[in-house]
N, C-alpha and C positions, 0 to 999 in steps of 0.2 A: 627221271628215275622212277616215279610214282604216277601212275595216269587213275584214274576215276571219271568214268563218262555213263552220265545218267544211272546214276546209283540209286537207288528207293530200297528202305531198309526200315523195319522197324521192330517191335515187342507185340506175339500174338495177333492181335490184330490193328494194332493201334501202328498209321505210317507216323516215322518220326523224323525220314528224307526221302526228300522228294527229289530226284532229277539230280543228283549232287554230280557235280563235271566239275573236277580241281584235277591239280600239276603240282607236284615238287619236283624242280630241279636238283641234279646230285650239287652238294657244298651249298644249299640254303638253308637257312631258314626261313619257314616259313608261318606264321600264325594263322589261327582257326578262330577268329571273335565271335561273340553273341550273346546274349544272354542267356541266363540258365532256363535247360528244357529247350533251346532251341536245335539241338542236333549233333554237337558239338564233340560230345563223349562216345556216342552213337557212332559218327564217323569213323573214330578211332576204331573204335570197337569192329566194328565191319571190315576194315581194313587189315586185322590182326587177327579174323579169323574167329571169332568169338561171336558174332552176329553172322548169319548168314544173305548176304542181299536178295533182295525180291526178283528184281532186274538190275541190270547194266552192268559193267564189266570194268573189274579193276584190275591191273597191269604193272608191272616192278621188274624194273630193266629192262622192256620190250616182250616181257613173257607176262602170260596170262596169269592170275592172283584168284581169281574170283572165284572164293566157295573152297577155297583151300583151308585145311584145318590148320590152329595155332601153332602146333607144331613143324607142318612143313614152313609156316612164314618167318619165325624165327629162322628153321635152317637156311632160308634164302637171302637173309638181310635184315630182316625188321625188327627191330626191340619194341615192346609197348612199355611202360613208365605209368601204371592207371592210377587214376584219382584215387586220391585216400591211401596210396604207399603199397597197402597189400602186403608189408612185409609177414613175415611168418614170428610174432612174439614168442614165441618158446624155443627157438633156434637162436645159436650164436648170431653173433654179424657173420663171422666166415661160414658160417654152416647155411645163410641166405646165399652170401655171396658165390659160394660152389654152386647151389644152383642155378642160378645165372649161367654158367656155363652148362647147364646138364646134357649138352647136344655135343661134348668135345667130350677125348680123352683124360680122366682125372688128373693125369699128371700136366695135360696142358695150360692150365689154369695156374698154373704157379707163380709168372711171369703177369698174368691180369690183375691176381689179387695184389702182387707188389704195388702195380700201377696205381688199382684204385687205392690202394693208402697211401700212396703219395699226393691221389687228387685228392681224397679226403684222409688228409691226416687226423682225425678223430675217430676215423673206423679203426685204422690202424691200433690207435689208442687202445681200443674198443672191442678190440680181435673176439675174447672169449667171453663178451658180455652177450647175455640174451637177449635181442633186438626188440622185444619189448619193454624194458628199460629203459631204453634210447629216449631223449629229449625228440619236440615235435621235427628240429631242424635236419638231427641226426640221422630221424627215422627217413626224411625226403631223402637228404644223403647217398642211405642207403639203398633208397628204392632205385634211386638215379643209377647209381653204381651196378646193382646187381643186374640191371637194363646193359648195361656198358659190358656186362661178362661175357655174353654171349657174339661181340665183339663185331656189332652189328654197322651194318651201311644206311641205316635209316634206322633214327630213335621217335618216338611217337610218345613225347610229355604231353601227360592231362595234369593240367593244373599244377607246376611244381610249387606256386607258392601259396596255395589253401593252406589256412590255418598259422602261417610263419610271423613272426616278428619280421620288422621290417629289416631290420639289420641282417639278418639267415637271409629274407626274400634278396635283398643283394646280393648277397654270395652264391648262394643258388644262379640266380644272372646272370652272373659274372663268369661261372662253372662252364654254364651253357653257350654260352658265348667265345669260349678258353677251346671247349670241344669243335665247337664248331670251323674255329679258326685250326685247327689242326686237323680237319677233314670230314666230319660226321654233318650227314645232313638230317636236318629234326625237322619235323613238323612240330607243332607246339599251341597248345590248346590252352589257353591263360584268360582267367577274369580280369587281371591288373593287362589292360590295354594299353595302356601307355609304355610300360614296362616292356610286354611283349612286341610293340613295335620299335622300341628301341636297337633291339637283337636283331627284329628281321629284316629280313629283305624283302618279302611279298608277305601280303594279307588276304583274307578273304572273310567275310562277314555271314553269318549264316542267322535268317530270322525263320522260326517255325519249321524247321527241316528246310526250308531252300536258298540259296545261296543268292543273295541281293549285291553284294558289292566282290571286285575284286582290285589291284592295285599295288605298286607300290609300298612299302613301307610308309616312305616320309610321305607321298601322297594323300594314305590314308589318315596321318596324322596331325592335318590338313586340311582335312574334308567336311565339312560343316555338321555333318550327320555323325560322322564317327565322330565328333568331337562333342556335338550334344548328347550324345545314347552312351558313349565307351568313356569319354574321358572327362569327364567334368565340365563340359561346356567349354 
């Protein structure tokens, strides 16, 4: 579904990847590990059109991607889901969530928002409260959600469980994994390594902008290295 072959992307003039060559198959999951400052957000970032690459050339469904603006990548499939929510605090939950869809007819959206208050019954709750309000769990929720409206074939989470109690960082998981089983394929960029290899099916490791490890899921969680650096030894 997703091709990336020798990618270099970075801020001004600072590279932040180097050579990045990854794969999402459609109906994977797939994670993005490393630690922070290693590349990670960056990649996303590039990929959704928000970073423009230096070199190399990224690909979504056998059509060229590379250097396309946010706009048309959303319209092709891609939802991005960025670190830190982004949600809009002075806007309702539905007044985020309409945008989410901003690329469809107003009236087509009526049927999405049903859905996501059914996956998250607390937005529903929540309809006409101002999304600054929202508890931290709520607010992910919604970021996850209003990703979902635009009713994409590839979602791109950075970080859904920053900042969560661990109880929310379950359900959140759990969410992702719900989605996933019913067709959406994610990439998924997560500090909790253990966590996010639970969900996927392939991994890929990124140190200093370039990509050192790739693999299996249970392989990588397995692996002497990933298990020293990512998971607690």
């Amino acid at each position: 579904m997703l091709r990336l072959d020798g990618v270099d992307a970075g801020y001004g003039q600072r590279r932040c990847l180097n050579q990045i060559s990854l794969e999402v198959r459609a109906g994977e999951v797939v994670a993005l590990l490393g630690a922070n400052g290693a590349g990670k957000t960056t990649t996303l970032m590039t990929i959704s059109g928000l970073i423009r690459p230096w070199r190399g050339t990224i690909d979504f469904e056998g059509r060229p991607l590379t250097g396309a603006p946010p706009v048309e990548v959303v319209a092709r499939g891609i939802s991005h889901v960025p670190e830190g929510r982004r949600i809009l605090p002075r806007l309702t939950v539905e007044e985020n969530l309409e945008l989410g869809a901003y690329l469809r007819p107003k009236t087509d959206g009526c049927a999405d928002l049903e859905r996501m208050y059914a996956l998250f019954p607390v937005l529903g709750e929540r309809r006409r409260q101002l999304a600054g309000t929202l508890s931290g769990g709520e607010q992910q929720m919604l970021a996850i959600a209003r990703g979902l409206m635009a009713r994409p074939k590839l979602l791109l989470l950075d970080e859904p469980s920053l900042g969560l109690a661990p109880k929310l960082v379950r359900a959140v998981f759990e969410t992702i994994r719900r989605l996933n089983q019913e067709g959406l394929t994610v990439l998924l960029v997560e500090q909790n390594a253990y966590l996010a290899l639970q969900i996927a099916h392939r991994g890929y490791v990124l140190e200093a902008g370039r990509l050192v490890l790739t693999d299996t899921a249970s392989n990588l969680t397995q692996n002497p290295k990933v298990k020293s650096a990512y998971l607690g030894g």
